[in-house]
C-alpha positions as CSV (number, residue, x, y, z in Angstrom):
1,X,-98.6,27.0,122.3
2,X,-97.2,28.3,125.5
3,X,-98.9,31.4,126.6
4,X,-96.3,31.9,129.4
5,X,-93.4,32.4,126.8
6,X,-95.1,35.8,126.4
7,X,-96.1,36.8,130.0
8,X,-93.9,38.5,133.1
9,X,-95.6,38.1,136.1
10,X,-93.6,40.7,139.3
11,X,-92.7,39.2,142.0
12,X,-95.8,40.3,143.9
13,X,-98.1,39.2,141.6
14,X,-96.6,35.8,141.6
15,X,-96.8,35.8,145.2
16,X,-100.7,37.0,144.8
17,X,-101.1,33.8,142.3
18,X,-99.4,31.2,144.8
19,X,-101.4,32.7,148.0
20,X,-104.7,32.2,146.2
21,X,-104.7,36.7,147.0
22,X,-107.2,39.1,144.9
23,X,-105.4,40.7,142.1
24,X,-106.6,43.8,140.1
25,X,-105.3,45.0,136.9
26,X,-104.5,48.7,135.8
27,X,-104.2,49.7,132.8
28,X,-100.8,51.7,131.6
29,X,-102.1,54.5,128.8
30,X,-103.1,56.8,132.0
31,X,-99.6,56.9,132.8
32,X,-98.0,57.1,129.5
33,X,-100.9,59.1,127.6
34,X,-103.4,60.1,130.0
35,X,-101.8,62.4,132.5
36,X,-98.4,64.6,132.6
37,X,-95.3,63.6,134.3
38,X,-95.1,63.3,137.3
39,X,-98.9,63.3,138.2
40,X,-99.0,60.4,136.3
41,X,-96.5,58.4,138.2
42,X,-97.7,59.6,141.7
43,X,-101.3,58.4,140.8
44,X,-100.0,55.3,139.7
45,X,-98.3,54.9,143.3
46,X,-101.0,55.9,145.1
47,X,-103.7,53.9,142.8
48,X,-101.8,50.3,143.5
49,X,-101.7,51.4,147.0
50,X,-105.5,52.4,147.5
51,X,-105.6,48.4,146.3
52,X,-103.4,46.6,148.6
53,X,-105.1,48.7,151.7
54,X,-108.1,47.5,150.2
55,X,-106.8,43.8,150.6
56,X,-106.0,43.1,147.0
57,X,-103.0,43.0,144.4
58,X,-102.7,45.3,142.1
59,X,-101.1,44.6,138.6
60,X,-100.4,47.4,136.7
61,X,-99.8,46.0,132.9
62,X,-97.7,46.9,129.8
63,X,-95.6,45.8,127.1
64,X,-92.1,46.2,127.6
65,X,-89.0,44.7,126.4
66,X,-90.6,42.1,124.8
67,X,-92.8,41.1,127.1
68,X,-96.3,41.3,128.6
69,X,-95.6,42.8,131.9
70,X,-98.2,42.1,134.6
71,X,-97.5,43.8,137.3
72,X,-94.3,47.0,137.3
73,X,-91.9,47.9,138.9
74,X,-91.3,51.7,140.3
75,X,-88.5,51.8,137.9
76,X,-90.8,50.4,134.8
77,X,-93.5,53.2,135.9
78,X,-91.3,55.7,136.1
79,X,-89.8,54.8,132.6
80,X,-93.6,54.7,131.3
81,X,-94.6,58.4,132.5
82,X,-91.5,59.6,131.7
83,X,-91.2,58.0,128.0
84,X,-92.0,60.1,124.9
85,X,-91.9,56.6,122.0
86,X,-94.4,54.3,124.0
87,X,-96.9,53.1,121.9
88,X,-100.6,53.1,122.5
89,X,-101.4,49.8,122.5
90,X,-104.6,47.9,121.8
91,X,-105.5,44.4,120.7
92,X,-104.2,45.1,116.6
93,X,-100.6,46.3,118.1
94,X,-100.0,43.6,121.0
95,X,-98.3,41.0,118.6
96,X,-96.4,43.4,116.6
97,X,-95.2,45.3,119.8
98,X,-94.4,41.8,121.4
99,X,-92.4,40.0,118.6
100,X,-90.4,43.3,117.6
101,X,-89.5,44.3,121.0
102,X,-91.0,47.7,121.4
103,X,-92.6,49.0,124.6
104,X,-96.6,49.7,124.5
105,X,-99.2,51.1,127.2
106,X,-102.0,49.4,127.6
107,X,-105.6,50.5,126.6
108,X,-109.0,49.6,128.1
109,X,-108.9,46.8,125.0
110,X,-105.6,45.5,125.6
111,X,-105.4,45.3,129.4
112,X,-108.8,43.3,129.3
113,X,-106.5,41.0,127.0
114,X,-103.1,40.5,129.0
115,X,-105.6,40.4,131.7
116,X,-107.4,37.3,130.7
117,X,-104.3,35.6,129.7
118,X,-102.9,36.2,133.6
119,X,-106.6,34.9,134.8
120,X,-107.1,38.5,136.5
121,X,-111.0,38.9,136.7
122,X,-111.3,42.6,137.9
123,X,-109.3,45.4,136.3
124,X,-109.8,49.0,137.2
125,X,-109.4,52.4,134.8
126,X,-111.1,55.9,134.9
127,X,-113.3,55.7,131.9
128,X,-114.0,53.1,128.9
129,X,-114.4,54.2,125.3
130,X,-117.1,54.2,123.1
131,X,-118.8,55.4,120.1
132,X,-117.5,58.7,119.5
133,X,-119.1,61.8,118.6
134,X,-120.1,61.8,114.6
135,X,-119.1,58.2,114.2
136,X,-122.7,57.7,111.8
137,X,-119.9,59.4,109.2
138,X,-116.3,58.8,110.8
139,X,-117.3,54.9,112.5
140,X,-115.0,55.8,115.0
141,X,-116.0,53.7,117.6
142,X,-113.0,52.4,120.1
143,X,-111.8,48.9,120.8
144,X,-113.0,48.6,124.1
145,X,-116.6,47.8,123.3
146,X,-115.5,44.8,121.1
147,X,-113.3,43.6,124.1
148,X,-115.7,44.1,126.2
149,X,-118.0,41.4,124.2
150,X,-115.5,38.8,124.3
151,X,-113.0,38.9,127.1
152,X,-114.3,37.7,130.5
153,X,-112.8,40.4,132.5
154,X,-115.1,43.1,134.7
155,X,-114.1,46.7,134.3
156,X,-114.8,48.9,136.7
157,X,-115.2,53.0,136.0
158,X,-116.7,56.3,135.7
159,X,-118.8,55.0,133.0
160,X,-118.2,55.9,129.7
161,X,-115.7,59.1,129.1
162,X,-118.1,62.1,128.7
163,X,-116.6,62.9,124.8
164,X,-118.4,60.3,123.7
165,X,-121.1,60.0,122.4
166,X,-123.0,57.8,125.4
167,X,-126.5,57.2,123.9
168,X,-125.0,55.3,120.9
169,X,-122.3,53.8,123.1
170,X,-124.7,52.0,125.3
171,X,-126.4,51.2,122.3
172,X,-123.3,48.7,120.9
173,X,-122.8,47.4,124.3
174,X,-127.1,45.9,124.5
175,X,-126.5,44.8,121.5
176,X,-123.3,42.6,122.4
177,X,-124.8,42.1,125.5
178,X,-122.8,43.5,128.1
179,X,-124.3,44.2,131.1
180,X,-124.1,47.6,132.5
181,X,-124.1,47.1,136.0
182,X,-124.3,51.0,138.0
183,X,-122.8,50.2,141.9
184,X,-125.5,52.1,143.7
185,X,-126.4,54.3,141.0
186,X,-129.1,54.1,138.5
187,X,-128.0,56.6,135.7
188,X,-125.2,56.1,134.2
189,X,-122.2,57.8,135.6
190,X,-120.3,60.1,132.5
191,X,-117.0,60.4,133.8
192,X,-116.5,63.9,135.4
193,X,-119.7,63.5,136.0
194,X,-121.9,61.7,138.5
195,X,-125.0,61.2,136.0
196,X,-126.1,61.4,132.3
197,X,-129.3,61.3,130.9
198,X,-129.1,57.4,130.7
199,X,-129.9,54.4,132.9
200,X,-127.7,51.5,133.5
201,X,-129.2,48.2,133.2
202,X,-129.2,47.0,137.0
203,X,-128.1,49.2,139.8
204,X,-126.4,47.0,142.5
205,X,-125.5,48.0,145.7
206,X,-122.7,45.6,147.1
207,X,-119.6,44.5,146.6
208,X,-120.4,41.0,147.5
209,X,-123.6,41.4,145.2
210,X,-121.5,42.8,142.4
211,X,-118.5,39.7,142.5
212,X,-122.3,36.9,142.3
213,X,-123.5,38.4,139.4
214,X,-119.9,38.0,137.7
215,X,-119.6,34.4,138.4
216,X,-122.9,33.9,137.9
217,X,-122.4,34.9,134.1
218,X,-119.6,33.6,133.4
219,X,-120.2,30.2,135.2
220,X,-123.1,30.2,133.0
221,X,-120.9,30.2,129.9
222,X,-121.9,34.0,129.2
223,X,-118.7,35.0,127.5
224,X,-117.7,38.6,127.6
225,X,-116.6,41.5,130.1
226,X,-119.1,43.8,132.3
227,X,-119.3,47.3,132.8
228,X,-119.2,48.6,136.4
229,X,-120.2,51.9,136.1
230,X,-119.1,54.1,139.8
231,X,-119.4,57.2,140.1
232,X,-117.1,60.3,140.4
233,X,-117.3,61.4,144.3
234,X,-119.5,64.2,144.7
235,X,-116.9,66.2,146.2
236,X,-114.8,65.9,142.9
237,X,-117.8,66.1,140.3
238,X,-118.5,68.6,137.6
239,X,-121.2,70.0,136.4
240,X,-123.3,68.6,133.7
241,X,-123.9,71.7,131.5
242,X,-120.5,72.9,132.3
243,X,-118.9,70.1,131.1
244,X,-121.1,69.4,128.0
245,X,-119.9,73.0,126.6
246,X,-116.5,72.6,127.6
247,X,-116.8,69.0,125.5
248,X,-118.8,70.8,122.5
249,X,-115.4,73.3,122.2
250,X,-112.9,70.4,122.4
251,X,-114.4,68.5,119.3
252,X,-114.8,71.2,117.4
253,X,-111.1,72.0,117.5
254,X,-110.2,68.2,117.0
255,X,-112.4,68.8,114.2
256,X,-110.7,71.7,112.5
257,X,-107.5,70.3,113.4
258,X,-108.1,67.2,111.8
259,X,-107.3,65.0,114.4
260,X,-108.7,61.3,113.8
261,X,-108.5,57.9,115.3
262,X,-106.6,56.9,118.4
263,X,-105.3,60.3,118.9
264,X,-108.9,61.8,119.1
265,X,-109.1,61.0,123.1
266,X,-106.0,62.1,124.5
267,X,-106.3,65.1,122.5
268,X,-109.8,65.8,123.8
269,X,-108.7,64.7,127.3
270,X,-105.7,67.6,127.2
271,X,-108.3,70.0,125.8
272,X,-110.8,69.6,128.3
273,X,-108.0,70.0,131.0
274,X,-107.4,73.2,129.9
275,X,-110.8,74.9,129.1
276,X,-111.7,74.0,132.9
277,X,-108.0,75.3,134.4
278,X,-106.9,72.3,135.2
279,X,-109.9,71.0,137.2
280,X,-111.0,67.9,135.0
281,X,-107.1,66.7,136.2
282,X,-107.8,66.6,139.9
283,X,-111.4,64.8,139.0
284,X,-109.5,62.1,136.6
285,X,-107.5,61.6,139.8
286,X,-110.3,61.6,142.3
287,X,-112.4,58.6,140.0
288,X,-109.8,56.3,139.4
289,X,-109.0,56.0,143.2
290,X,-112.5,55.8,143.8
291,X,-112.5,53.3,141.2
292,X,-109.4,51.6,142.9
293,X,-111.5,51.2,146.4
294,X,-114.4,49.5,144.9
295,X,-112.5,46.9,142.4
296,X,-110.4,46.0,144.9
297,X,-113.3,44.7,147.3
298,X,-115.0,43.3,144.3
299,X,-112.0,41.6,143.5
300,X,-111.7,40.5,147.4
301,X,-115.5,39.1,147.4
302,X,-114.7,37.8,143.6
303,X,-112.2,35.4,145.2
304,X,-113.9,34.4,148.2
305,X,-117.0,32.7,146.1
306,X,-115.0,31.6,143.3
């Protein structure tokens, strides 16, 4: 089997690969589902940006025509933010997307995947998913956590998305055993916030620090991803309580709409962006570059020990 009969590496990124360069991967469901047009495009921009200033190459990833795309084009991210059909893709949709030639975004899940199969080691989003709220009765719990516990690739965030429920989410990932690292944090970042009531497993305060303990694991034979949990600038942060209410409104109307499954987040992420005028937008924003800075010299130190 030839992996690379499946894989579209940009120009840039094949230059990266030759050069021996850093590369980090970005996920495409912010563009296509996470943000409106043409926020999400602009972000996009200025998110692979923030990454080659920080010395590294980004590779935004998605399934289109075909193919799995590492790395895009402007034209291709236009065409993602713009496009109302894009699937939302995770690992149960990436062959059937693939072999019938429809276009997907990539998830948390999925991204870890096509970024494996590209031998990308850092990949940078806003938030992972989790257990969500209820899921002792619905067992929604998203893909991510499974990836996370059996694809080598770090993911760097805001910690786990604040809808979740985070208590029962850091639960499943102790008992796959992913580490939870916090980068100079010890509680647990929760997305538009800086804390939660929950401690990450090690708090670790360099980059350089951060890219040892990766290769350490996975030197060591430790299959699986890690969590680096950084937090939202405090600039950009919410407030806890705040937040917490706004989250408590947003389920309950999921709930009596009767929205389930993979349409649960995006919904909740649209709702919240409402209830706090527009706010949780410009801190989705804020984190992912934030994010972007700090996987980018992880995946700079990464490289040089490797």
């Amino acid at each position: 089997m030839n992996i690379e009969n499946y894989l579209e590496l940009s120009k840039e990124v094949q230059q990266a690969k030759r050069d021996g360069l850093p590369i980090v991967a970005l996920e495409s469901t912010i563009i296509s589902h996470g943000m409106p047009y043409p926020q999400n495009v602009k972000t996009a921009r200025e998110v692979e940006q923030i990454i080659r200033d920080h010395g590294a190459v980004p590779a935004t990833i998605a399934i289109l025509n075909g193919k799995v795309k590492i790395g895009l084009s402007d034209e291709e991210l236009e065409y993602l933010g713009k496009a109302t059909d894009v699937y939302k893709a995770s690992r149960r949709d990436i062959p059937y997307l693939i072999a019938t030639n429809k276009d997907g975004a990539t998830t948390v899940a999925a991204t870890m995947i096509c970024a494996e199969l590209a031998d990308i080691a850092v990949f940078v989003t806003g938030g992972i998913g989790g257990v969500h709220r209820g899921a002792e009765q619905s067992m929604d719990i998203s893909a991510d956590l499974e990836e996370l516990s059996m694809t080598n690739v770090a993911v760097v965030c805001a910690g786990a998305k604040s809808i979740l429920d985070i208590q029962l989410t850091m639960e499943y990932l102790e008992t796959k055993g992913v580490p939870v690292y916090g980068f100079q944090t010890d509680s647990l970042p929760a997305f538009y916030t800086r804390t939660s009531p929950f401690s990450v497993n090690y708090n670790i305060q360099s980059e350089s620090d951060m890219a040892k303990a990766l290769k350490t694991k996975w030197e060591l034979g430790l299959n699986g991803g890690a969590v680096i949990a950084n937090p939202i600038p405090e600039e950009f942060a919410m407030n806890e309580g705040t937040m917490n209410d706004v989250i408590s409104k947003a389920l309950q109307e999921a709930e009596e709409q009767g929205i389930k499954g993979k349409d649960v987040t995006p919904f909740l992420l649209a709702k919240v962006k409402e209830l706090t005028g527009g706010k949780s937008l410009d801190a989705n924003i804020a984190l992912v570059k934030n994010n972007a800075v700090v996987g980018a010299k992880i995946a700079v130190e990464y490289t040089n020990i490797k």
